[in-house]
C-alpha positions as CSV (number, residue, x, y, z in Angstrom):
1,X,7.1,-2.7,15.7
2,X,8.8,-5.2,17.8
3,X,12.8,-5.7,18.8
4,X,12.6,-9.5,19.1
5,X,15.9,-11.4,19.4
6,X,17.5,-13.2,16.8
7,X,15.0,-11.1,14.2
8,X,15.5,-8.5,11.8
9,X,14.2,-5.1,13.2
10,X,11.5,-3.3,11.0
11,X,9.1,-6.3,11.1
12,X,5.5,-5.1,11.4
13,X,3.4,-7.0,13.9
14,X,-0.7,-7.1,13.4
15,X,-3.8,-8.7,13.1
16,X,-3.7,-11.2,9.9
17,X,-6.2,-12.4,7.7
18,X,-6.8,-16.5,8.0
19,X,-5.9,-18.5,5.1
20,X,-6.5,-22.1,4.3
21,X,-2.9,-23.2,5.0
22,X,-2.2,-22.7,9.3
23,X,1.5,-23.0,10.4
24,X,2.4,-22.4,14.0
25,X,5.2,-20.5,15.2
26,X,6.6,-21.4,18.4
27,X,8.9,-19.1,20.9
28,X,11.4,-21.9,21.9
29,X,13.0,-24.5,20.0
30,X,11.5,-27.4,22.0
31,X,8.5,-26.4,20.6
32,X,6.2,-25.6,24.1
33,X,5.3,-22.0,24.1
34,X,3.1,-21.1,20.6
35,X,4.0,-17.3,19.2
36,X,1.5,-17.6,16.6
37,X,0.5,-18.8,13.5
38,X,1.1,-18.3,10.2
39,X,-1.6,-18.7,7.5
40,X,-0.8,-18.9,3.7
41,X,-2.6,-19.8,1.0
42,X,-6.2,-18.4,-0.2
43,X,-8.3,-16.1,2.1
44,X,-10.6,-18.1,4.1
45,X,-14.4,-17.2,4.1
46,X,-16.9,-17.9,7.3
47,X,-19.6,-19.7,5.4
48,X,-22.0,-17.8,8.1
49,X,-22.0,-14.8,6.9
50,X,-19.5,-14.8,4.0
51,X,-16.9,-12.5,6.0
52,X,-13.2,-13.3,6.3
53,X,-11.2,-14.1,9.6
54,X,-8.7,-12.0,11.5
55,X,-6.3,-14.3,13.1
56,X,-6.3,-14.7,16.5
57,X,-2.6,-13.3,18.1
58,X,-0.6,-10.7,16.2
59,X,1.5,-12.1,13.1
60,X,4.4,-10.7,11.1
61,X,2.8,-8.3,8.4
62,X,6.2,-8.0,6.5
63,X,9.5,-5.5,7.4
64,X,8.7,-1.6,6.9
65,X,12.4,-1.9,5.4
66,X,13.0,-1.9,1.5
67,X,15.2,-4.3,-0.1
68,X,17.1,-1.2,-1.8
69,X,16.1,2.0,-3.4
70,X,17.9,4.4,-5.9
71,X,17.8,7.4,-8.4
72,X,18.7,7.9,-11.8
73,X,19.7,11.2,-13.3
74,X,20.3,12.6,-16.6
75,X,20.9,16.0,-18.3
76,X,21.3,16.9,-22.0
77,X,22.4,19.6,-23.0
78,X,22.0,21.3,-26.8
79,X,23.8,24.3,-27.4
80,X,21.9,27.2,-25.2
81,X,19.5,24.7,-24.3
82,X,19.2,22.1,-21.1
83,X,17.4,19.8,-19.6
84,X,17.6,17.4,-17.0
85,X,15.0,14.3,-15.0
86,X,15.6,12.4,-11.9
87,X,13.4,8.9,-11.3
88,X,13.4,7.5,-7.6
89,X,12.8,3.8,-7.1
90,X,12.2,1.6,-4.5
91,X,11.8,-2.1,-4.0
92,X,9.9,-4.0,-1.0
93,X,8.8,-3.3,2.4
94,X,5.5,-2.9,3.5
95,X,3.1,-0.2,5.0
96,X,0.5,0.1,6.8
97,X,-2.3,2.5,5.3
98,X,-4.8,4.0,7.6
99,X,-6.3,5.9,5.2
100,X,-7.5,3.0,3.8
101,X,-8.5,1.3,7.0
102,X,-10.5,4.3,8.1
103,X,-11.8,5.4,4.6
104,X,-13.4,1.6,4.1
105,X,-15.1,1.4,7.0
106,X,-16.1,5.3,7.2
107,X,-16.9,4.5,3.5
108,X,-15.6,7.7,1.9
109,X,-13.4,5.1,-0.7
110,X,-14.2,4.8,-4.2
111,X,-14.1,0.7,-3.7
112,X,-17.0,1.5,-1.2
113,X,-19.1,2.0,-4.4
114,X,-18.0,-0.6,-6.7
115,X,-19.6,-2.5,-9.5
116,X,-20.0,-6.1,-9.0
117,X,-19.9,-9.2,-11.3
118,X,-23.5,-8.7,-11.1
119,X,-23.4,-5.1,-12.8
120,X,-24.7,-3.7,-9.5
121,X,-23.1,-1.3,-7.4
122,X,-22.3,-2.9,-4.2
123,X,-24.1,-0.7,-1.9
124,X,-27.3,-2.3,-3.3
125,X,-28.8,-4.8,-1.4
126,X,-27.7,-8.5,-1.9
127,X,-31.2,-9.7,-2.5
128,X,-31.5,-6.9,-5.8
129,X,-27.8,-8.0,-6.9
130,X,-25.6,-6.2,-5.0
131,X,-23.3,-6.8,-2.1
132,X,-19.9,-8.4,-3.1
133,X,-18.6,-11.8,-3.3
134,X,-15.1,-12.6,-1.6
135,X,-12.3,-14.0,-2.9
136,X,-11.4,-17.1,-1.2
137,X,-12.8,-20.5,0.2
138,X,-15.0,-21.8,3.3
139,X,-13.9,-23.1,6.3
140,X,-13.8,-22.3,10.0
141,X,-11.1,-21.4,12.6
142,X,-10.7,-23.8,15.5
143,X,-9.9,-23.0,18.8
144,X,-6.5,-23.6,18.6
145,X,-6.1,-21.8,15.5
146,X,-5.8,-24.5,13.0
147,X,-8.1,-24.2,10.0
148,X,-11.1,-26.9,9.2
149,X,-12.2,-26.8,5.5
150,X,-16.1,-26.7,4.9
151,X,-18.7,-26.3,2.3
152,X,-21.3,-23.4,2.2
153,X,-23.1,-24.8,4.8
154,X,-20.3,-25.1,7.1
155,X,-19.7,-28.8,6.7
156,X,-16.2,-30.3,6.8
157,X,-14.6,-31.2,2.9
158,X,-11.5,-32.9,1.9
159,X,-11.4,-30.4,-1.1
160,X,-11.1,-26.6,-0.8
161,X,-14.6,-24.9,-1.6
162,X,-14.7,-21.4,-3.6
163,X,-16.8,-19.3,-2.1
164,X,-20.0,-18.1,-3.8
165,X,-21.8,-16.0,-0.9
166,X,-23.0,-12.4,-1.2
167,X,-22.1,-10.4,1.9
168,X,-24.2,-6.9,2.2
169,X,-21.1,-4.0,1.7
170,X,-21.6,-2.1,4.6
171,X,-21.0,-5.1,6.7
172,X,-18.2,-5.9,4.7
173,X,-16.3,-2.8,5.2
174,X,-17.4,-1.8,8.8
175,X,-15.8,-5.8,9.3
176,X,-12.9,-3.9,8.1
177,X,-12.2,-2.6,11.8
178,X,-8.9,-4.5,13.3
179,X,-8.1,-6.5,10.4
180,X,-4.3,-5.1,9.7
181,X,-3.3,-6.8,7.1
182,X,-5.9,-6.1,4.9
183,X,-4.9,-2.2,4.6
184,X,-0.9,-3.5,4.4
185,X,0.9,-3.2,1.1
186,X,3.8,-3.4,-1.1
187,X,5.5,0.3,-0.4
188,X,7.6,-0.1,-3.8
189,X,7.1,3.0,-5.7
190,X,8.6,4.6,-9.0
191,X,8.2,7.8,-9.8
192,X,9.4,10.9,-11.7
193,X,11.3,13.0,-9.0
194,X,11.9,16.4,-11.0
195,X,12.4,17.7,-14.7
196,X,14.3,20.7,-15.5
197,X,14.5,22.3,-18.4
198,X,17.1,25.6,-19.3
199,X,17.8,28.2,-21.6
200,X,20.8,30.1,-21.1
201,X,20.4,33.8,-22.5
202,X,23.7,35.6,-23.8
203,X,24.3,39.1,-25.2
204,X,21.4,40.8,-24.6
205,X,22.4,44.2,-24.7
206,X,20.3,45.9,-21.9
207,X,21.6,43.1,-19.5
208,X,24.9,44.0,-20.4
209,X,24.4,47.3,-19.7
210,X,23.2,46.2,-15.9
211,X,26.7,44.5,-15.7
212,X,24.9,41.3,-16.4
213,X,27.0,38.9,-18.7
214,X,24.5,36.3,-18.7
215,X,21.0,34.5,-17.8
216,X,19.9,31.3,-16.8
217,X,16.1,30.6,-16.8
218,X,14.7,27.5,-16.0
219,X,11.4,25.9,-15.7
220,X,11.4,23.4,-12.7
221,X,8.8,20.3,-11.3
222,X,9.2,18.4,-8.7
223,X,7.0,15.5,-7.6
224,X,5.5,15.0,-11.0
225,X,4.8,11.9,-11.6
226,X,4.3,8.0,-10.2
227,X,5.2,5.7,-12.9
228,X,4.1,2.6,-10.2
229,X,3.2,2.0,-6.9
230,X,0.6,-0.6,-4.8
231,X,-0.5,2.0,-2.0
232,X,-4.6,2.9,-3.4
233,X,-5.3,6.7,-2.8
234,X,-1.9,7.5,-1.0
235,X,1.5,8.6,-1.8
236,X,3.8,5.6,-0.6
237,X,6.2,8.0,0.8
238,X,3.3,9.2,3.1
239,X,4.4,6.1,5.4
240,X,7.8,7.0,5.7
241,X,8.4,7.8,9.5
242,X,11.1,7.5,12.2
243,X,11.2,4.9,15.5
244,X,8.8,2.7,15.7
245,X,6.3,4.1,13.8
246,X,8.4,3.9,10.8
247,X,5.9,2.3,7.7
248,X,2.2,3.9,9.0
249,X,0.8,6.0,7.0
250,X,-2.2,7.6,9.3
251,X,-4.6,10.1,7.2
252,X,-1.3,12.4,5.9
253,X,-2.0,15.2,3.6
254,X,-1.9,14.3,0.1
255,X,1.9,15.0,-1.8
256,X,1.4,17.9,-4.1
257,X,3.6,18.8,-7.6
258,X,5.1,21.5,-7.6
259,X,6.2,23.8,-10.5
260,X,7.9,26.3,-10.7
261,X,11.0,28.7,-12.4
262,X,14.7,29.2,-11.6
263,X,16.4,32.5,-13.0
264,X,20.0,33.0,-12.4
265,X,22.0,35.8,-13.5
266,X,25.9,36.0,-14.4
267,X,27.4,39.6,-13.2
């Protein structure tokens, strides 16, 4: 997390993955000091070994901010009987997942174990099928950091080339290590807060005799359920921190429901 001036704080810096498109960013408006660049577009693919690129300088991976977030609640009610939800939402800001940085490359992930376009698992070897086939097109990264688009053998092309190559999984996902962006994601979540649900008891004679007038009892879970969210394996709110590690999420417990019942009496 950087403070830079004339920015919006909560901007996560990292290491990006190259795309096709390079833009630079400079520091000064006369244009003499480079910050770094910014690549859009599809992912690009070394045509040597079928791997991606991590860019050069640190980039901006996104703010850790949302754009807003809210609740909704409701509660019915029918005669003796109530019940009640609340739903949480949030929209934007990013986080940065290290559960699925370090569970990639340790290889612990489901992903790690995939099934190809081939029909083979990916942990197979590439000459027996397996192995897995990036998304994305060939091309190098120049010294400078502009991008050069190639064929599969790694000669220049006018027109962007999809890439076809195999690349052996372990590789892929110990290649994993330092690439930031790739374990950064959308932290907009939906989800199911807490249901209620009440009966209210009323002249039961051996409360009454205990000076009770009434009873409340209430079956209560919170946590329940997430409707949507783009965070694999983790709870979005995992991430949620203070300072300037606010948006990284690193190896947290899972979230748990919990359930549970409310009895309150009337005396």
């Amino acid at each position: 997390m950087h403070a830079r001036p004339g920015e919006d704080y909560g901007i996560m810096w990292g290491y990006a993955m190259v795309r096709e498109n390079a833009e630079p960013v400079y520091y000064d408006e006369a244009e003499s000091q480079l910050s770094h660049w910014n690549y859009s577009g599809r992912y690009l693919i070394n045509p040597n070994n079928g791997l991606y690129y991590r860019s050069n300088s640190r980039t901006n991976l996104g703010n850790v901010y949302p754009d807003w977030f809210g609740g909704v609640t409701n509660s019915l009610r029918f005669k003796d009987l109530t019940a009640s939800f609340t739903v949480d939402f949030r929209k934007g800001g990013v986080m940065y997942s290290i559960t699925d940085w370090f569970g990639a490359y340790a290889g612990v992930l489901e992903k790690t174990a995939a099934i190809n376009e081939n029909g083979v698992n990916i942990r197979e070897p590439v000459a027996e099928g397996g192995g897995i086939k990036l998304e994305g097109v060939y091309g190098i990264v120049n010294s400078d950091g502009t991008v050069t688009l190639t064929d599969a053998s790694g000669n220049p092309v006018s027109e962007a080339v999809t890439n076809e190559t195999f690349v052996n999984a372990q590789t892929y996902f110990k290649d994993y290590w330092g690439k930031n962006e790739i374990s950064t994601f959308d932290a907009s979540y939906v989800k199911l807060r807490e249901v209620a649900i009440g009966y209210d008891f009323r002249n039961i004679d051996f409360l009454e005799r205990l000076g009770v007038r009434g009873a409340t009892l209430s079956f209560i879970g919170r946590n329940l359920f997430i409707f949507y969210k783009d965070t694999p394996d983790i709870d979005p709110e995992t991430g949620m921190g203070a300072g300037n590690y606010v948006g990284v999420e690193t190896n947290a417990i899972p979230t748990s429901r919990s359930l549970g019942f409310d009895l309150k009496l009337n005396f």
